[in-house]
C-alpha positions as CSV (number, residue, x, y, z in Angstrom):
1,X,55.5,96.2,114.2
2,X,53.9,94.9,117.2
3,X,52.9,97.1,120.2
4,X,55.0,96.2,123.4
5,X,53.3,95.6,126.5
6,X,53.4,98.5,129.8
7,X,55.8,97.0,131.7
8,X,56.3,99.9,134.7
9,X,59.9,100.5,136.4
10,X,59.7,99.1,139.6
11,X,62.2,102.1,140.4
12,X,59.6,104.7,140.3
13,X,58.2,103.2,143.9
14,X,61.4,101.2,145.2
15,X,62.2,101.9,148.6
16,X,65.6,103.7,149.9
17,X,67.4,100.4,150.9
18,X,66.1,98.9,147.7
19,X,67.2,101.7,145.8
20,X,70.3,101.3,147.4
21,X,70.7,97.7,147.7
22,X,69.4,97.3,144.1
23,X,67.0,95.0,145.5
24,X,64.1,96.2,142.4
25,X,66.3,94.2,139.4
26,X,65.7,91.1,141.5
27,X,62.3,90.0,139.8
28,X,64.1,90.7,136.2
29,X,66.9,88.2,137.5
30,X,65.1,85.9,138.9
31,X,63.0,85.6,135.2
32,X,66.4,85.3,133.5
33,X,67.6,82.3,135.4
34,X,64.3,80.4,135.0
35,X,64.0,81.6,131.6
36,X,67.8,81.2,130.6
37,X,67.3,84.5,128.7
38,X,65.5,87.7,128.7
39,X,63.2,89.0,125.7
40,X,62.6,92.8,124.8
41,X,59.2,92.8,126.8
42,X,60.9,91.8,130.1
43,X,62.7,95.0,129.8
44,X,61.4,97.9,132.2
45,X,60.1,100.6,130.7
46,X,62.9,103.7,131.5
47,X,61.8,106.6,134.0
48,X,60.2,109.6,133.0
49,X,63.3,111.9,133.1
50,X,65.1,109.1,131.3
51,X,63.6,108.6,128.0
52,X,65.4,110.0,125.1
53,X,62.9,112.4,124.2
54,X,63.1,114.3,127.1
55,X,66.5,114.3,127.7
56,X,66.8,114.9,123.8
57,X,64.4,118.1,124.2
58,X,66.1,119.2,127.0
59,X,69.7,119.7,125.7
60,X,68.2,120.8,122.9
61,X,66.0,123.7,124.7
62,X,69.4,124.3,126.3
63,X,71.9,124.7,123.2
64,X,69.4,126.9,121.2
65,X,69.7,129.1,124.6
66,X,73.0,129.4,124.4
67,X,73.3,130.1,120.7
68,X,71.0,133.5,121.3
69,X,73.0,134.2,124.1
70,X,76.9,133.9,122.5
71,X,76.0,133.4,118.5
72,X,80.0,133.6,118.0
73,X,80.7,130.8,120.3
74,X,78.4,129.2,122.0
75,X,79.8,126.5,124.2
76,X,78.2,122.8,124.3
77,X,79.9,122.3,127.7
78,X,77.6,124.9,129.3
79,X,74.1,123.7,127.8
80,X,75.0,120.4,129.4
81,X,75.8,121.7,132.8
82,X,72.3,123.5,132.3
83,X,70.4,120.2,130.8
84,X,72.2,117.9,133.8
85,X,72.6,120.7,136.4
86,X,74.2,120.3,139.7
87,X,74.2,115.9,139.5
88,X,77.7,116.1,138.1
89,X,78.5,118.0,141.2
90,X,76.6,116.3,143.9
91,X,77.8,113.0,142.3
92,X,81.4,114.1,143.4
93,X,80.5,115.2,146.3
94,X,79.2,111.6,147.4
95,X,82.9,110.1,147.4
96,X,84.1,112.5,149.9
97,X,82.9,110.2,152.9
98,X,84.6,107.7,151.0
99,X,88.1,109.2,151.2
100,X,87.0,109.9,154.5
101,X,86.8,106.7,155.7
102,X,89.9,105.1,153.9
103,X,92.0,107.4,155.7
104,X,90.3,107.0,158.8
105,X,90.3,102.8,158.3
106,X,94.3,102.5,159.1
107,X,94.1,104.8,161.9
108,X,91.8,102.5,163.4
109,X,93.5,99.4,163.0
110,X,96.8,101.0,164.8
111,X,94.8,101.5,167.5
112,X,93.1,98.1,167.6
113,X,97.0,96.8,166.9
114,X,98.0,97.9,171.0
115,X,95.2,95.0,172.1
116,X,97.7,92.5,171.0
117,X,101.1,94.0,172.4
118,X,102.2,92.6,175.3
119,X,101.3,94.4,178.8
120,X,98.4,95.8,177.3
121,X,96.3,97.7,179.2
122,X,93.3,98.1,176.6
123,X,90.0,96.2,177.4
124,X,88.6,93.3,175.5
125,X,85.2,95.9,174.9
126,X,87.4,98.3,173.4
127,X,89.3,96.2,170.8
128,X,86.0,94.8,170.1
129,X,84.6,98.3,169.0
130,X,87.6,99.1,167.3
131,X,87.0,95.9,165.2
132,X,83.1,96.7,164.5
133,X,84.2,99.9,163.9
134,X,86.4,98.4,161.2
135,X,83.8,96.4,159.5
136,X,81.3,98.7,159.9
137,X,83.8,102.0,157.7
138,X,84.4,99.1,155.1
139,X,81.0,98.2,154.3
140,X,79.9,101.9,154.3
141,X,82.9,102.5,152.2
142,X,82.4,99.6,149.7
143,X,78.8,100.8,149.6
144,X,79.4,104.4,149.0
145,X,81.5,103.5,145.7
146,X,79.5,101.0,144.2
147,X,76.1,103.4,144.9
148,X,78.3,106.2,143.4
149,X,79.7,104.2,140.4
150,X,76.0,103.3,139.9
151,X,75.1,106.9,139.8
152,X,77.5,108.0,137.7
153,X,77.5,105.5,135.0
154,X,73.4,105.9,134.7
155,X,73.9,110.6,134.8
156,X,77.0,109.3,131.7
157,X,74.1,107.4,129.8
158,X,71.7,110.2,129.9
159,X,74.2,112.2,128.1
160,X,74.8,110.0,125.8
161,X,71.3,109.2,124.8
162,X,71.3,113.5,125.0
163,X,73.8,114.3,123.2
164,X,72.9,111.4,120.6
165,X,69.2,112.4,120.0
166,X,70.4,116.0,119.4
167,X,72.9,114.6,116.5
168,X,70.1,112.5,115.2
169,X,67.7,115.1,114.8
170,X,70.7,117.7,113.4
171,X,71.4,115.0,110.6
172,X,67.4,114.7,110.1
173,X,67.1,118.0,109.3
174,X,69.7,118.5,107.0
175,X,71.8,115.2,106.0
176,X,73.6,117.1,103.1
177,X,75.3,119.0,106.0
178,X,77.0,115.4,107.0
179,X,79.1,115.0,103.9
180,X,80.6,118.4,105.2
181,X,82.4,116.9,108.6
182,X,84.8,114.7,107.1
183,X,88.6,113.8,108.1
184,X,91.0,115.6,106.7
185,X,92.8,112.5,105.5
186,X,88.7,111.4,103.8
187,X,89.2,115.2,101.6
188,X,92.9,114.9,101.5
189,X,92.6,111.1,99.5
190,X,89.2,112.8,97.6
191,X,91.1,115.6,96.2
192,X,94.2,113.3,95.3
193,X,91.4,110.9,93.4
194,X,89.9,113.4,91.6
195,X,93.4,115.1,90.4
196,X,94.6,111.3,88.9
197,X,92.7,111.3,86.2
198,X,94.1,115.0,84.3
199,X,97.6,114.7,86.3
200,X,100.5,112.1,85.8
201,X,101.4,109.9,88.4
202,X,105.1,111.4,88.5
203,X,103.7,115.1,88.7
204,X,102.1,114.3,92.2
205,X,103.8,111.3,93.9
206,X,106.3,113.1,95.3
207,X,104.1,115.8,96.6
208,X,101.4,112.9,97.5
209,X,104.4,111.0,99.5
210,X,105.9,114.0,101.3
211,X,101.8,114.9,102.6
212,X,100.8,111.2,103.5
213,X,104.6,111.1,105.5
214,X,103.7,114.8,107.4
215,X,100.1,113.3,108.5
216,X,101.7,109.8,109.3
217,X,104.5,111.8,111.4
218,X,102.1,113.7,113.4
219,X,99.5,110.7,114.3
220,X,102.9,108.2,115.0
221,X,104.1,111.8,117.4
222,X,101.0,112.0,119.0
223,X,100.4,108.0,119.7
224,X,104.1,107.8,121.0
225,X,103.0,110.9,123.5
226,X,99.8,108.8,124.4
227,X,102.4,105.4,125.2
228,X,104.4,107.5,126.5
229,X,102.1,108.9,129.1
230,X,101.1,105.3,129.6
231,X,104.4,104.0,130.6
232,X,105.1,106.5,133.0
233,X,101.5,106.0,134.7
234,X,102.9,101.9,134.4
235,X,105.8,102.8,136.0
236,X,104.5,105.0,139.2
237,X,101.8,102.2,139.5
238,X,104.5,99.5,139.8
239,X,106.9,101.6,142.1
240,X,105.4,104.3,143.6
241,X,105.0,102.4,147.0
242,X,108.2,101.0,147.0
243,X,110.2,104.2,146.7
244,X,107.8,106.1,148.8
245,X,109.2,103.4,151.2
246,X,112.6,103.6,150.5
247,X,112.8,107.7,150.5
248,X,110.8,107.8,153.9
249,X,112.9,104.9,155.5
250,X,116.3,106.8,154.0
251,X,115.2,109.9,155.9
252,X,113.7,108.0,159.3
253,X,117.1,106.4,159.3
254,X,119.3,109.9,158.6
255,X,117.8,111.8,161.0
256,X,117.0,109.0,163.8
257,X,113.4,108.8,164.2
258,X,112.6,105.5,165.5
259,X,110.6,102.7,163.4
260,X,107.7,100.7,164.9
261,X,104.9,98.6,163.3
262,X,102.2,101.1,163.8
263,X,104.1,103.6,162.0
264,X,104.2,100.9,159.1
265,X,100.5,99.9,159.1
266,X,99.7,103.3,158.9
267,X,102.3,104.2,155.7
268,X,101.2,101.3,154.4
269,X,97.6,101.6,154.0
270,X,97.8,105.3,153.6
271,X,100.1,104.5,150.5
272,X,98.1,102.2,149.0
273,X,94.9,104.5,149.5
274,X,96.7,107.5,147.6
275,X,98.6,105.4,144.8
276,X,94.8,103.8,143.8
277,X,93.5,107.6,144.2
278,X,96.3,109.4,142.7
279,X,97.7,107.4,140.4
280,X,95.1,105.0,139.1
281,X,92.3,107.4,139.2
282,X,94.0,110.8,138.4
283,X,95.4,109.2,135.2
284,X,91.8,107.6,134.5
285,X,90.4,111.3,134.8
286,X,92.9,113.4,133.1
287,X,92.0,111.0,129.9
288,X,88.5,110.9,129.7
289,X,88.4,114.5,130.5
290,X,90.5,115.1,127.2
291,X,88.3,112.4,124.8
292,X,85.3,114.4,126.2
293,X,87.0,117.8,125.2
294,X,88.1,116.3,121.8
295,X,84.3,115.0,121.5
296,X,82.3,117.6,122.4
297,X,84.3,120.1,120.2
298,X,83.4,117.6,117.3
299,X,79.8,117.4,118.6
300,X,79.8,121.3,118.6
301,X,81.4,121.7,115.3
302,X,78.8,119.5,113.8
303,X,75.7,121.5,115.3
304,X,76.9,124.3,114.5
305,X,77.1,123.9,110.9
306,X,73.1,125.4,110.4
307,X,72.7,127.5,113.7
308,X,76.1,129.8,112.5
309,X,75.4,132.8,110.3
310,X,76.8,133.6,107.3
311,X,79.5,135.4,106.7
312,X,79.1,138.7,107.6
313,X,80.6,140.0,104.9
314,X,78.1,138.6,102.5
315,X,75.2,140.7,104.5
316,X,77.2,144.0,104.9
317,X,80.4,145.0,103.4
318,X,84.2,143.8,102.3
319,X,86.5,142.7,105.0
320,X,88.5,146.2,105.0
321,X,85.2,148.0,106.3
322,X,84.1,145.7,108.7
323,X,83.1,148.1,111.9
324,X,82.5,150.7,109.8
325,X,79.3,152.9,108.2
326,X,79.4,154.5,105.3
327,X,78.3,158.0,104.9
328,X,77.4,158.3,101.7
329,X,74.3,155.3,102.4
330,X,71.5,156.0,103.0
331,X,69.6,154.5,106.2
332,X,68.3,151.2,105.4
333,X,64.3,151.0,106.4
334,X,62.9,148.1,108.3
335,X,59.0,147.2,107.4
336,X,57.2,144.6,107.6
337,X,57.2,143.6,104.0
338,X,60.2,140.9,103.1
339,X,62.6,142.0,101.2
340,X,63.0,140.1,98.1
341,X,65.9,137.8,96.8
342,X,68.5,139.5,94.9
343,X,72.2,139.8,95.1
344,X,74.5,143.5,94.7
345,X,77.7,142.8,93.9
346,X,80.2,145.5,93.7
347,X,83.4,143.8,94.2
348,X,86.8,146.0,93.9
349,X,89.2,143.1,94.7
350,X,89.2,139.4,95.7
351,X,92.1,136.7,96.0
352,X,92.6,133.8,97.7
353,X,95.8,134.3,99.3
354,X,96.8,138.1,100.8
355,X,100.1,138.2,98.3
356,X,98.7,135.5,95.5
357,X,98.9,136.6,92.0
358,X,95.4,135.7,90.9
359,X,93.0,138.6,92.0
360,X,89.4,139.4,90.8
361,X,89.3,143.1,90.1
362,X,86.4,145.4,89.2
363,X,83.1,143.4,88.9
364,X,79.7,145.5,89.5
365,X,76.8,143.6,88.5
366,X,73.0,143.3,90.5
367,X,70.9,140.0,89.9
368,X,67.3,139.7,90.7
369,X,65.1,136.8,90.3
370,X,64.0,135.7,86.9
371,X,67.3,137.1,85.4
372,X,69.8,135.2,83.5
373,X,73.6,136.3,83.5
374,X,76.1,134.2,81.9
375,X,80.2,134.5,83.0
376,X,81.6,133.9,80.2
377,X,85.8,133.7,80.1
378,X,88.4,131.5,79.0
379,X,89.7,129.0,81.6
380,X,91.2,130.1,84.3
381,X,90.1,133.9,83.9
382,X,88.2,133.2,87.6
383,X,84.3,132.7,86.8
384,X,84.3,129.7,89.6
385,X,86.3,132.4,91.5
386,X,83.4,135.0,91.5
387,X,81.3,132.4,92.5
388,X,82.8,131.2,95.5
389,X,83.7,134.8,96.2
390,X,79.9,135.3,96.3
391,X,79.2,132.1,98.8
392,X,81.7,133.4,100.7
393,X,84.6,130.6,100.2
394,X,86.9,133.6,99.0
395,X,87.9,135.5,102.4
396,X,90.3,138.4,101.1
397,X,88.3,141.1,98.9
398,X,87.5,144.2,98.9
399,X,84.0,146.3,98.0
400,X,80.4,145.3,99.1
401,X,78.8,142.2,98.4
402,X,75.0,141.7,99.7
403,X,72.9,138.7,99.2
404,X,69.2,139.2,99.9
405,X,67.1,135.6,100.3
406,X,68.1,132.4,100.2
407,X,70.4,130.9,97.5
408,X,72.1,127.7,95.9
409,X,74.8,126.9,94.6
410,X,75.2,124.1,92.3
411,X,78.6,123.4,91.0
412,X,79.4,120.7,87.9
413,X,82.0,118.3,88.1
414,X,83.3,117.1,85.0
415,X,83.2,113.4,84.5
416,X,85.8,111.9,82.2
417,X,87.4,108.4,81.7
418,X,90.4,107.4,81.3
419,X,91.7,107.5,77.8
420,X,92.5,110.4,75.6
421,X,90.6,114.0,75.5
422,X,90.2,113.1,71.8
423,X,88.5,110.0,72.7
424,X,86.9,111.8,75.5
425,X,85.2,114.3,72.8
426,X,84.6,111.7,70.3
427,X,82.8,109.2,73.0
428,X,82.2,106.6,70.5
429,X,80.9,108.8,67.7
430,X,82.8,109.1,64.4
431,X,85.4,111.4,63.8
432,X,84.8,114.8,62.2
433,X,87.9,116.7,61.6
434,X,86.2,120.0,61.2
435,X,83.1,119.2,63.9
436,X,86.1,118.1,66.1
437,X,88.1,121.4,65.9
438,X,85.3,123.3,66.5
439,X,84.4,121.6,69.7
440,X,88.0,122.0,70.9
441,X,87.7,126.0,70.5
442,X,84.5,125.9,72.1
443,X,86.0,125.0,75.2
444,X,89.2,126.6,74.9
445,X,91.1,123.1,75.0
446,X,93.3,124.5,72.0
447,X,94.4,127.2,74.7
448,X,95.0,124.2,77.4
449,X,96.7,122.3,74.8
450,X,99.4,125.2,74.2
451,X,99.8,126.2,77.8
452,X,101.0,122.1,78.1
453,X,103.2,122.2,74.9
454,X,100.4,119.7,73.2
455,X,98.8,119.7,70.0
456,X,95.5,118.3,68.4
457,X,97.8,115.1,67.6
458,X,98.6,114.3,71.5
459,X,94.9,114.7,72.0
């Protein structure tokens, strides 16, 4: 790949009114109109405190801060403020003169209205400041925004190169972690696809129907709140002036305060400023607040999926002593030797609901490394249970379960087609009566079989 040429950031040594006046992209548009187009070495090399790097390491420096500080919930929100600091603030801050002048602009022009009036006293000198003085709030205005608008859309890209970086280098790290964050309609659909093959199509349509109706009710629910919302910010945009009108000239006229031009310049333009401000820009806000919210909890989710620790009942004891010490063990030692891998399991009780009737009772074993224990049981007798009961997926149990070291887990999934188990068994090979009956007790398929009212024939 070849090496681009330096090509500096005329930013870095712009002047104020250049800065401002955004006179520093005019040599890169000036090169696009002779050249018709612009090629990747035209391009400005970005600032310092804007390559993604930086701004990468920085939230990054920032969210492994907060994870020390509040392991149980560290919030995303605050190691941005930190990474960005006070610019959000100071960025709001800048459209205060703004506002300023907007309401000051009307007031002015009432003023400069009197010049015109007949028998006016007011000098030609002073309607000619009141003009400049006009101009002169627009143009600051109109200057203030665009500068501002300019400000906030390059602090909005900082964060998204930030917050982009750090999801890049969490799905370097550990990309087996991604397959973990999926929709809940993505597992819902998996789990259904899997389950077709051993399950017939009348066993689960009705249940399949009923879940894909619940999810479809509640995203039709909460786009008909969105349109909703939408109509109603429509219809104040459309009418809000023209009420306001109406309501204020309804109460002028009941209780009989008289009605002059001024007093409509003013309204007007004073209307106008809040319906753009309130309206338009509230509603703008209030939904970009909530898709950053929604996003960020997503983003924090994700990160999170390495930095949390594991469940604390793994590394101590069941979830009915949580908080407490036994006395009867002993003090555990720290030195500086690591401890090695091993798992102690003395598990009294484990289910996955609190009043299910499958439960895991009584199973003491200790495993060390190099040994070889084998769970053997006929189906359903739990030995994928103990299992996920030992990795944690199994919430409700009582006793002490302690894993030493780092461990895997690595689950089989069957793979059948779709014919018969018989043909299934057979997979091309000829068929042995007696070779076939044994492999059918050797994995308790004779027990399936009789659970389902089936015989070797149906097979």
């Amino acid at each position: 790949m070849p090496i681009r040429p330096p090509n500096p950031n005329p930013l870095l040594n712009a002047s104020k009114c250049s800065r401002l006046f955004h006179q520093w992209v005019s040599p890169l548009v000036s090169k696009c109109r002779k050249q018709g187009t612009l090629d990747v070495n035209d391009l400005y090399e970005p600032l310092p405190d804007w390559e993604a790097a930086a701004l990468t390491d920085k939230l990054e420096a920032n969210w492994f801060a907060e994870i020390k500080r509040n392991s149980n919930k560290p919030s995303l929100i605050r190691a941005t403020l930190r990474t960005m600091r006070w610019k959000p603030f100071l960025l709001g801050l800048i459209f205060i003169p703004s506002e300023f002048f907007d309401i000051i602009q009307p007031l002015l022009l009432t003023f400069l209205m009197r010049f015109f009036e007949p028998c006016s006293t007011m000098p030609a000198w002073h309607a000619w400041l009141l003009t400049m003085s006009t101009i002169f709030i627009a143009f600051c205005s109109s200057v203030i925004v665009n500068y501002g608008i300019y400000l906030i859309s390059n602090l909005a890209l900082q964060m998204r190169v930030a917050y982009s970086g750090l999801i890049f280098r969490k799905a370097s790290i550990n990309i087996n972690n991604i397959l973990q964050v999926t929709d809940q309609r993505v597992k819902i659909m998996s789990e259904i696809i899997k389950s077709m093959r051993i399950v017939k199509i009348y066993c689960w349509e009705m249940a399949f129907d009923k879940k894909i109706r619940h999810i479809r009710r509640r995203e039709i629910i909460q786009y008909m709140c969105s349109l909703m919302f939408d109509c109603v910010q429509m219809l104040f945009s459309d009418t809000y002036i023209n009420v306001t009108f109406l309501m204020m000239y309804g109460t002028m006229w009941w209780f009989n305060i008289r009605f002059d031009i001024h007093f409509f310049a003013v309204a007007s333009c004073l209307l106008g400023h809040m319906k753009l401000s309130v309206v338009e820009y509230f509603n703008f806000g209030m939904k970009y607040l909530i898709h950053y919210m929604a996003a960020q909890k997503r983003i924090r989710t994700f990160l999170l999926l390495d930095e949390s620790e594991r469940d604390n009942r793994l590394l101590s004891r069941s979830h009915s002593e949580l908080g407490y010490i036994e006395q009867n063990e002993p003090p555990i030692v720290k030195n500086n030797q690591t401890q090695s891998p091993k798992v102690i399991c003395n598990l009294k009780r484990a289910q996955w609901e609190k009043n299910g009737s499958f439960c895991l009772k009584n199973i003491v074993f200790d495993a060390h490394p190099g040994d070889l224990i084998c769970i053997i049981g006929p189906v359903g007798a739990g030995k994928s249970s103990l299992l996920q009961t030992l990795t944690g997926e199994i919430a409700i149990f009582d006793g002490k379960v302690r894993m030493h070291g780092s461990f895997c887990y690595v689950p089989q999934e069957s793979w059948i087609f779709s014919s018969t188990i018989k043909t299934n068994i057979l997979f091309g090979k000829e068929y042995d009566r007696n070779l076939f009956h044994r492999v059918v007790q050797a994995t308790a398929l004779d027990t399936v079989c009789r659970i389902k009212y089936l015989t070797y024939v149906h097979l």
